[in-house]
N, C-alpha and C positions, 0 to 999 in steps of 0.2 A: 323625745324630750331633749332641748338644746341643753349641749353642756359647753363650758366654757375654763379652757385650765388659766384663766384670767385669776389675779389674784385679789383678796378684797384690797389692798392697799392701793389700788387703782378707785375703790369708790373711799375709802375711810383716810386716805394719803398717810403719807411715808411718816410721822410723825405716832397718831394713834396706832398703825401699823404695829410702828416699832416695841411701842410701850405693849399690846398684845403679845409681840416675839417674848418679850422679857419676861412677861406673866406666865406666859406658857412656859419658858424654859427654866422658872424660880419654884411653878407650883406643877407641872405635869409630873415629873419624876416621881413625887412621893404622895400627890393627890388619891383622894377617892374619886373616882367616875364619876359618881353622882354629885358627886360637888364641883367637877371642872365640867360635864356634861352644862352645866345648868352656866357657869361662868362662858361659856363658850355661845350656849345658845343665846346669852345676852349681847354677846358680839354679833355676834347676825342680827338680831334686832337693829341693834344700831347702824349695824351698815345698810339694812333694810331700808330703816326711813333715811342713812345720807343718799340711797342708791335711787328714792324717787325724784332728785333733783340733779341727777349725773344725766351727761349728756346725751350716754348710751345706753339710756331707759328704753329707749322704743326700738332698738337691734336687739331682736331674737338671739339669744344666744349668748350673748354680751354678759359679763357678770351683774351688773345691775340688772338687767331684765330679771335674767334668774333668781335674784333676791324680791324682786317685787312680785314675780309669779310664785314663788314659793309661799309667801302673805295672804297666796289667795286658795290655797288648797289645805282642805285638813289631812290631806293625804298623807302620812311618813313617808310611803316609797316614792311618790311622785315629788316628794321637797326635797329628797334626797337624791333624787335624779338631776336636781336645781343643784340643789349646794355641796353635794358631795366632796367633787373636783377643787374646789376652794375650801371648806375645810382641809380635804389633806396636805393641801397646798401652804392653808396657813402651818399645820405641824410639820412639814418640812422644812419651811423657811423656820421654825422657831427649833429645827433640828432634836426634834422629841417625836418620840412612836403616840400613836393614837388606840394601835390594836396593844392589847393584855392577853394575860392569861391568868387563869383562875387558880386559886393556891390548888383546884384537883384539875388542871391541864386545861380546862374549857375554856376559847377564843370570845374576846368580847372587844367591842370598841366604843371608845371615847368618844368616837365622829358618831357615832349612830344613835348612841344615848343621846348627842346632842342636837343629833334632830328631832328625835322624840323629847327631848323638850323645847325645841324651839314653837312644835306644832302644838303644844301643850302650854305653851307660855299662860294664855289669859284663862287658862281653866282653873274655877275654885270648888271642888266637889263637896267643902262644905256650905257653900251658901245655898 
């Protein structure tokens, strides 16, 4: 699986980027997982559909590919094989951790809930 330590502000530009950096470093620190998981996976969304009209849609590898092929798999480990590298990428530049730990010791992360909901986004299991 191509990965890419490209960052999304190359598909979403320095501007929404930025305002992301701010969000992440006002709500990471004291958030619930389950609420920045979902805030986070909504950012891929969007840079999903700006990344089908970037130029470097059809280079394998390229952070846009990897946002459009992740659209196309229900897979979590194979989207996260996609987007991993750029999630972490966004919580360093916004200089906040993405891994936790549990008030009884257990490691969990921000990036991986957030890809289980990014692949989860259009599911309604009440309808």
């Amino acid at each position: 699986m191509p990965k890419s330590s490209a960052s999304l502000k190359s598909i979403v530009g320095a501007k929404v980027y930025g305002v992301w950096l701010d969000m992440l470093k006002e709500l990471a620190p004291w958030g619930r997982t389950h609420r920045l998981a979902v805030v986070v996976a909504g950012m891929l969304h969007y840079a999903s559909a700006s990344a089908a009209n970037n130029k470097d849609v059809d280079k394998e590898g390229s952070v846009a590919w990897n946002l459009v092929a992740a659209t196309e798999t229900p897979d979590p480990d194979e989207v996260a094989g996609y987007l991993m590298d750029a999630i972490q990428q966004l919580f360093r530049d916004a200089k906040v951790r993405s891994s936790r730990k549990s008030s009884k010791g257990a490691s969990y992360s921000i990036a991986e809930d957030a890809i289980q909901e990014f692949v989860r986004w259009e599911d309604m299991p009440w309808e």
